[in-house]
N, C-alpha and C positions, 0 to 999 in steps of 0.2 A: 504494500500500500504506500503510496508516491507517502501522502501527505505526514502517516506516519512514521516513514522510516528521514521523511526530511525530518521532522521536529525532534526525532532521536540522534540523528547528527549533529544537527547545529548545535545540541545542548550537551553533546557530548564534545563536541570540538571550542564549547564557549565562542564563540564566533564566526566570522565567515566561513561555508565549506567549501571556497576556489572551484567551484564545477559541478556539475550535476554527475561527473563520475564517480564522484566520492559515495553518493547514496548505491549505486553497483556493488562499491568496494562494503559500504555497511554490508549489504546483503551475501556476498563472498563471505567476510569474518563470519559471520552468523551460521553460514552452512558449515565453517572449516569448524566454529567450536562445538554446531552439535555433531558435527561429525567424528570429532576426537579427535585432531588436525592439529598440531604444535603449530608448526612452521609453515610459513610459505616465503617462497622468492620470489623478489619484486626484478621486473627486468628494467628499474631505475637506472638511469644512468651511459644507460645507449644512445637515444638520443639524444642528451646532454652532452657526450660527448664526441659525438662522432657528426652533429648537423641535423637530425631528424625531423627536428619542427620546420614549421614553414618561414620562422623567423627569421633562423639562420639562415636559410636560401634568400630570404629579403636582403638579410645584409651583405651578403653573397653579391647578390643584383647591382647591391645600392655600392658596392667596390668599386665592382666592373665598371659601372657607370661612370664613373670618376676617374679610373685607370686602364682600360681598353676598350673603348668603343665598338670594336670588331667584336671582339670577345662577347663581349655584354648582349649586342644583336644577337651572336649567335645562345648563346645562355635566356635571352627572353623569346625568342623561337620555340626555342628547346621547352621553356616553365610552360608555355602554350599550349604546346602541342602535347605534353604529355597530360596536364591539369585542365585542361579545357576552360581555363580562364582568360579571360578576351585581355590583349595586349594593353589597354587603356587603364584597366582595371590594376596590370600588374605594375604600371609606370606610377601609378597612385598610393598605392600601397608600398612602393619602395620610397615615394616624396616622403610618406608618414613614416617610413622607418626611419628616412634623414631628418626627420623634424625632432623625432621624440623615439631615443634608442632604447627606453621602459616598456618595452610592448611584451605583451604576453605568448604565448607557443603557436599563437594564430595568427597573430600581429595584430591585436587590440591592446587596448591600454589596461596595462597592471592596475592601474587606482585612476579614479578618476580624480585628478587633483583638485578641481574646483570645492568639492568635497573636504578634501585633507586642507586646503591651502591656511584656513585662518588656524586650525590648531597641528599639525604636523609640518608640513611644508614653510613653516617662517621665512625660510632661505632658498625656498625652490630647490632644493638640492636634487631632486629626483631629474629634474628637468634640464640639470646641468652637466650632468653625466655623459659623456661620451667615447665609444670604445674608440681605439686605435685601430684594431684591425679585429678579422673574426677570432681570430682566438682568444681574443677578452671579452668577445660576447659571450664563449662555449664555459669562458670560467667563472665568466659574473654571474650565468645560469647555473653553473656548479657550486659556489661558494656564496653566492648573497642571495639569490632571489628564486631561482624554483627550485633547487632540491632542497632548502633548508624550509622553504614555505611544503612539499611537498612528503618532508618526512614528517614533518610536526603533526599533520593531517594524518596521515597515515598511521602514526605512530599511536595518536590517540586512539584511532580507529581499532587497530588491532590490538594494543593492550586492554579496551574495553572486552572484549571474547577471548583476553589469556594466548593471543597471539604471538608469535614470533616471528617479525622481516623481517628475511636477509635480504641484502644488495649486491649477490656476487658481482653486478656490473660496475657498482663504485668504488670495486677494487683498484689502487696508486694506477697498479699498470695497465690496467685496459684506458684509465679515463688517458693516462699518460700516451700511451700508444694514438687513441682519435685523439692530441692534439700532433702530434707530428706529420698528421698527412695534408700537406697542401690541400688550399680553396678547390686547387682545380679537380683534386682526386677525390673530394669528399663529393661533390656537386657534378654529377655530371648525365647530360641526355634529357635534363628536369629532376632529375629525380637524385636523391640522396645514399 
């Protein structure tokens, strides 16, 4: 039941639950503990660090655009034809990635600051952020903002059913491995 396992989240999580896939994951916990299920493995950590959201191909794009033009045509060809999202649509959504690099795994906005700005934001700080290159997008996602927003979640989740996640993906060497491999090998044909 949508309505009650929302209001069994939220008040298990004391606050936001970041996605309606979290209400899936209540309902997994729930089967793994009546089922007598210790453990489960989370495949966290893959697309963190190896490019998997759509984000990181944004900011992929939004490189290209700025450091090879040939390149870049051919890479929004490529997002095209494989995504079947219309060329206009993708030049748009890479403008938003260069306006505001806080976007979330879809490329929507983490917070809506209008919201945060009189009591969290005093200094814009969220808005003043800017990577260098993708590999401080794959780490600022690793270290500040979705896997630490995504275990807390999780965390609560499954220690409510007596759970146990593992992260075999957030092991040093896999995350260390997808950052060594160049933009051009992580991203290629559209697809990741």
């Amino acid at each position: 039941d949508f309505t009650r396992d929302f209001q069994r989240v939220l008040f298990n999580q004391d606050g936001f639950i970041a996605g309606l896939h979290n209400l899936a994951f209540e309902n997994l916990y729930k089967h793994l503990n009546k089922n007598n299920m210790k453990v489960l493995l989370d495949g966290t950590g893959l697309d963190e660090g190896f490019g998997g959201y759509r984000v990181h191909q944004l900011h992929y794009l939004s490189l290209l655009k700025s450091d090879n033009k040939k390149l870049f045509n051919k890479a929004i060809s490529e997002f095209h034809e494989t995504w079947k999202v219309p060329r206009d649509k993708i030049i748009k959504n890479i403008n938003k990635v260069n306006k505001d690099k806080n976007l979330s795994i879809d490329g929507t906005k983490i917070a809506n600051s209008s919201l945060l700005q009189e009591h969290v934001l005093k200094n814009d700080s969220m808005q003043k952020f800017q990577y260098k290159d993708l590999k401080d997008h794959f780490i600022d996602f690793i270290k500040n903002t979705k896997i630490p927003r995504n275990l807390r979640i999780k965390d609560r989740q499954a220690m409510k059913y007596s759970i146990e996640t593992r992260l075999p993906f957030m092991d040093h060497r896999v995350i260390e491995l997808g950052l060594t491999f160049p933009s051009s090998e992580i991203f290629k044909n559209g697809y990741t």
